[in-house]
N, C-alpha and C positions, 0 to 999 in steps of 0.2 A: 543694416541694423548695427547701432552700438553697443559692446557689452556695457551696461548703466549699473553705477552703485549709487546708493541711497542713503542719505546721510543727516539724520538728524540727532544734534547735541551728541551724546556717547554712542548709540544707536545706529551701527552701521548695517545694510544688509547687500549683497551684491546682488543680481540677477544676471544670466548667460544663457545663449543656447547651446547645447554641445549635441555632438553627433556622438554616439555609446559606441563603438567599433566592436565592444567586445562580446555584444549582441546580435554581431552580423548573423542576418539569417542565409538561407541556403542559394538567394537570388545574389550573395554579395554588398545587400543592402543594412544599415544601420539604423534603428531610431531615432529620431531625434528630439531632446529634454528640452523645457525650462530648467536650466539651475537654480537654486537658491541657495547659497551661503550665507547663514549668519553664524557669529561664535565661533567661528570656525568650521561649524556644523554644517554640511550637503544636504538638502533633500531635491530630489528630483521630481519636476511633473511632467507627465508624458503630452505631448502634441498631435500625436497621431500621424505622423511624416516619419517618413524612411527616407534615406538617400544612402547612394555608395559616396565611398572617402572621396571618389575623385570627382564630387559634383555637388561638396561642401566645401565651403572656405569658411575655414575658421576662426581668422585673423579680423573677417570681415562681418563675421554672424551672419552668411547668406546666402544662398544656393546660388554654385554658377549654372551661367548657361548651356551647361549642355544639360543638365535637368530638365524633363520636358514640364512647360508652362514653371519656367521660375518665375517672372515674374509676379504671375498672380500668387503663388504660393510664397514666396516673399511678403508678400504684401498680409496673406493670411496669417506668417509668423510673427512678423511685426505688430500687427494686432494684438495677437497671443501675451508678446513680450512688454506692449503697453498696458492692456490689460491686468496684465500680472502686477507691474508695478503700480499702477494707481492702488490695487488691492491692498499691496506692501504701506506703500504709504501712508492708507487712509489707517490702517492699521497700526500703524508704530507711531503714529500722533496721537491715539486715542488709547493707548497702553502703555507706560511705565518700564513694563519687563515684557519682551516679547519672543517667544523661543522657534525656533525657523521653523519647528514641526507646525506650531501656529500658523506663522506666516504661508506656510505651504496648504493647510486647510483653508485659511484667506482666500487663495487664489484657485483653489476648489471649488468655493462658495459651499462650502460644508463639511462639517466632521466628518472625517473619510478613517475606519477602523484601519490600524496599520494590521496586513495580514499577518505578519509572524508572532505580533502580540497577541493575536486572536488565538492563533496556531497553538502558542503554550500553554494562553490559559484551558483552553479546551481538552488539549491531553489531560492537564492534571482532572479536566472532570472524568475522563473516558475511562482511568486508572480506573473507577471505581464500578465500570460499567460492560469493560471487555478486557480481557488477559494482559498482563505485564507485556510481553512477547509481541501482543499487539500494536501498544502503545507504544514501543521502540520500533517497531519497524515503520510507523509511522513517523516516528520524531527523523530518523534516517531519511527519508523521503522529504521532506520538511528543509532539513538541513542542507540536500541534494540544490532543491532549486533555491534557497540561498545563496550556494553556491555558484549559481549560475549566473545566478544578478549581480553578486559580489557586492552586493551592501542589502542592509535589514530595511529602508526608509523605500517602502515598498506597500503599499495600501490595495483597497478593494479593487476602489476604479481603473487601479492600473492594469487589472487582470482582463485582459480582449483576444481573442481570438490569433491574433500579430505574436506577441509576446508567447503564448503558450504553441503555438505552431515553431518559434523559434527555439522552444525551451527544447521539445522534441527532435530537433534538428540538431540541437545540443547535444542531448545523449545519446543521437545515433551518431554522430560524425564525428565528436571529440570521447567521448565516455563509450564507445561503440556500443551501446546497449542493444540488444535482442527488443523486435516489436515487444514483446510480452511485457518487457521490464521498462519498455517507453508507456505502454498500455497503463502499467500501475503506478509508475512517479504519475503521469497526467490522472490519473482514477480518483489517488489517494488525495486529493489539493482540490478537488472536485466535491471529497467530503466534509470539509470544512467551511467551501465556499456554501453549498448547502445547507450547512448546519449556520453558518450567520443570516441566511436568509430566511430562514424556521424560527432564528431569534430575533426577527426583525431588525439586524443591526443593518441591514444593505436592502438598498432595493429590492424587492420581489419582482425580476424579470427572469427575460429568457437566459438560461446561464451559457457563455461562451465556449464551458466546455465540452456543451453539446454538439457546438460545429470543428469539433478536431475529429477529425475523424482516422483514429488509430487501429489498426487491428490487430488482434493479437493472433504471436506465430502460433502453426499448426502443432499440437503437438501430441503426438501418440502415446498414450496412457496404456502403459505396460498392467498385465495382472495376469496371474496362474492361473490357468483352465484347471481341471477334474482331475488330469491326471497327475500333471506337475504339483497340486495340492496334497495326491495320496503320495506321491515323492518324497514332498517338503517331510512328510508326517512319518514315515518308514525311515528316515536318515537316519542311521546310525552314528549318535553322539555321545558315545557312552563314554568318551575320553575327553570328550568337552563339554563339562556340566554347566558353565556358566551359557556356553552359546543354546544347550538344553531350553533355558529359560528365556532367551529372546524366540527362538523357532516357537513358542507356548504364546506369547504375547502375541507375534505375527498372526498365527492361529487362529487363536481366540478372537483378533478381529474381523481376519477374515470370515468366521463362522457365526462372531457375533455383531453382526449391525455396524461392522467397518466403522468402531470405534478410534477415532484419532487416538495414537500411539503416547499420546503426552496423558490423555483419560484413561487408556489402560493402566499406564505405570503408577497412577492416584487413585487409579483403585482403591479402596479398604473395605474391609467385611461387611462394614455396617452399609453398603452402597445393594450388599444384594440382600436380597429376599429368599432366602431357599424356597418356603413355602408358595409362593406365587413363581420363583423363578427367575425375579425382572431386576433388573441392574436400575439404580435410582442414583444420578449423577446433576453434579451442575459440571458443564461441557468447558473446559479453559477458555477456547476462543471465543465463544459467545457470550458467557458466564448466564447461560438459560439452564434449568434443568429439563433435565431429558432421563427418561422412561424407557427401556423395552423390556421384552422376553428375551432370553436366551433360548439359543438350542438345544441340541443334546448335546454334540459337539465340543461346546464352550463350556457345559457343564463338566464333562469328563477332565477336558483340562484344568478349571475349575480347583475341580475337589482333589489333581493333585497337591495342591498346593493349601489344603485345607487341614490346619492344627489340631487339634485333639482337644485345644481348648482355644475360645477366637477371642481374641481384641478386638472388638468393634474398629479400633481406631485404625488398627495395622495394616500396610497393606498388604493385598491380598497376594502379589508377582514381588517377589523378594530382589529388588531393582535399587529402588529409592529406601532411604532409610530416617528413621527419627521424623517420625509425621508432626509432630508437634514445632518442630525447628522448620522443616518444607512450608506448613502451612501460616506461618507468623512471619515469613519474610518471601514477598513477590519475587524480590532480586535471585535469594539463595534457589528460591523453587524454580524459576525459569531457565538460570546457570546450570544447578544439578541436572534436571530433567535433557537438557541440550546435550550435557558432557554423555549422558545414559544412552542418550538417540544414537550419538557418532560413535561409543563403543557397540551401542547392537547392531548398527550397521555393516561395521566391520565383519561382524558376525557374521550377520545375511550376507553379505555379500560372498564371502566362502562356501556359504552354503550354496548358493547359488552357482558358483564355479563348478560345484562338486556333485553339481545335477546337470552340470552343464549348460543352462538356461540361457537363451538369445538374448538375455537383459540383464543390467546389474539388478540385483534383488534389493530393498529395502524396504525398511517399515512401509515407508506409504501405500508401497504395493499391495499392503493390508483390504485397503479399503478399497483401490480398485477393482480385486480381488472378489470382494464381497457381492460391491455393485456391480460386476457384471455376471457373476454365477447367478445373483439373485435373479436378477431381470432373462436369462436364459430360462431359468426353473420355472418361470411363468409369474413371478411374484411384480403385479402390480408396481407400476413405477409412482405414483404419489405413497405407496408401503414404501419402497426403496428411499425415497426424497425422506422421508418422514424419518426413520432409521439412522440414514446418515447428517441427520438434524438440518439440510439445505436450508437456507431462508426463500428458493423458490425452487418450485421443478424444473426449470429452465436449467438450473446447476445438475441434474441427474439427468437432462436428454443425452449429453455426452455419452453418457453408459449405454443407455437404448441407443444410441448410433453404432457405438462399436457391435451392439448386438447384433442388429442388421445387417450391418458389413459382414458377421463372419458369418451371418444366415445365408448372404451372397453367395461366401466364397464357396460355402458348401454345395448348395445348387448350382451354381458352375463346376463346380470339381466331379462332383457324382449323378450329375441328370443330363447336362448337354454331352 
């Protein structure tokens, strides 16, 4: 094969095949592109051929012979790279101004959505539909496997099975990522390709990133039994008032409905009901409103914190401050709220030293806390799912596992 440029009147556009090296997947093997430069401008089409470095020649555009069957596959890129050009050509004679992104849909044979354009415009809708907190950590993930391609001129088609298998090999071998955190870069790019195919902008097929098959690591979900909670609740803190007030937050999730710790802290008066009893919220992560009872429990702690005269507006856990400034800027509220978690943490985590407990203690431990006392007590697990607002119960089996487990351990320990 020769590298061909294409040359009409001002109108130049090149075509090449290159081998990507810096896509090696974990056999040692590299994909191998169409290029296309015009303007200066790269865009790549993907060919569906791997090869390792030492079974490319690149001087020559064509597989050596130690590649098994080069010549027919030779012969299949050559095709590829005639094809591409006739496409170029017929293209740039019948258009005035032609911009490579063009010429590279040309040689598609269709408008192919660029996925990272897709990518942003879609956050900016999500802004309006799930939590600040959530849309950046998506934008992060986003950014990640940019990062991996090392350029944006990266479309639908190009997303198969090859490439996201390599992208994962990626962030285990160079980014040493933990399955869980390979689990969610591949999860989150999975939501997007979905949502273009719900918009009809891409084919309604089977999606590739159903056959990556990742799992996520094991990991054991700490939370206070019965007695470690009457512990937590007996600590004598009378010399640290402020850590007082996160041990009350932890609490009250614990006892009420393993409320995320970012819904505790936004709390404000007008969210409860005294009369009925029931905490009436939209949830940050979901931004759904959610409903429950409180207990007795949550009420006591509750009404320490309860004024003589209430601002609907105020919150109730004296944490966060100026509701009117939190709730008129996403940025300031997800900042504040973050800085409030890692000082209560600091807290719990003292606390926890100071009970001695096999774990570090932290908010979250709230709500595992919740759901697995609940599910012990005999409370229904689609009550439990419902509660901790799951979008399925398949997310609250984890709770009933651990329950079983330690139902295990007990009849091993006291019956055999």
């Amino acid at each position: 094969l020769v590298s061909t440029t294409i040359k009409y009147f001002f109108i130049m556009a090149s075509i090449k095949l290159v081998l990507r090296t810096q896509q090696e997947d974990a056999t040692g093997q590299s994909p191998i592109y169409i290029r296309l430069i015009k303007d200066r401008k790269a865009k790549f089409v993907a060919t569906g051929v791997k090869a390792k470095a030492s079974e490319w020649d690149d001087e020559k555009q064509r597989l050596k012979k130690n590649y098994t069957n080069s010549a027919r596959m030779n012969a299949f890129l050559s095709q590829k790279v005639a094809d591409a050009q006739a496409q170029v050509a017929d293209h740039e004679r019948t258009k005035k101004s032609v911009s490579a992104r063009k010429l590279k849909e040309a040689i598609k044979g269709k408008t192919d959505p660029n996925f990272f354009e897709y990518c942003e415009k879609r956050l900016e809708v999500l802004k309006g539909i799930v939590s600040y907190r959530t849309t950046v950590i998506y934008g992060v993930y986003i950014n990640k496997f940019q990062k991996f391609l090392g350029h944006r001129e990266f479309y639908f088609s190009d997303i198969n099975v090859g490439i996201l298998n390599d992208y994962a090999t990626y962030c285990k071998k160079k980014l040493k990522n933990g399955n869980t955190t390979i689990f969610s870069s591949i999860r989150i790019l999975s939501f997007f390709y979905n949502d273009a195919m719900e918009e009809e902008l891409i084919e309604m097929a089977p999606s590739p990133f159903y056959k990556v098959n990742i799992s996520k690591s094991k990991v054991e979900r700490q939370y206070l039994n019965k007695k470690q909670i009457e512990e937590l609740e007996n600590l004598d803190l009378s010399q640290r008032p402020k850590a007082q007030v996160h041990r009350d937050m932890f609490l009250f999730s614990a006892f009420g409905g393993g409320l995320r710790i970012s819904d505790v802290m936004l709390l404000q008066w007008k969210c409860y009901d005294e009369e009925t009893q029931k905490i009436t919220k939209v949830i940050q992560k979901t931004q759904k409103q959610h409903s429950f009872r409180l207990g007795a429990k949550s009420i006591v702690i509750l009404n320490k914190y309860k004024p003589k005269t209430i601002d609907p507006e105020a919150f109730i856990f004296p944490v966060l401050e100026h509701p009117e400034k939190i709730f008129a800027d996403e940025v300031h509220k997800s900042t504040r709220i973050r800085s409030k978690i890692r000082l209560g943490d600091v807290h719990l985590k003292k606390m926890g030293e100071d009970l001695k407990l096999p774990f570090n203690l932290h908010f979250h431990l709230s709500r595992h806390t919740f759901a697995t006392n609940a599910l012990s007590n005999g409370m229904r697990i689609e009550y439990v799912s419902k509660l901790l607002d799951h979008s399925s119960i398949q997310q609250t089996q984890v709770y009933a596992k651990i329950v079983s487990e330690e139902l295990d351990n007990a009849v091993d320990k006291y019956i055999n």
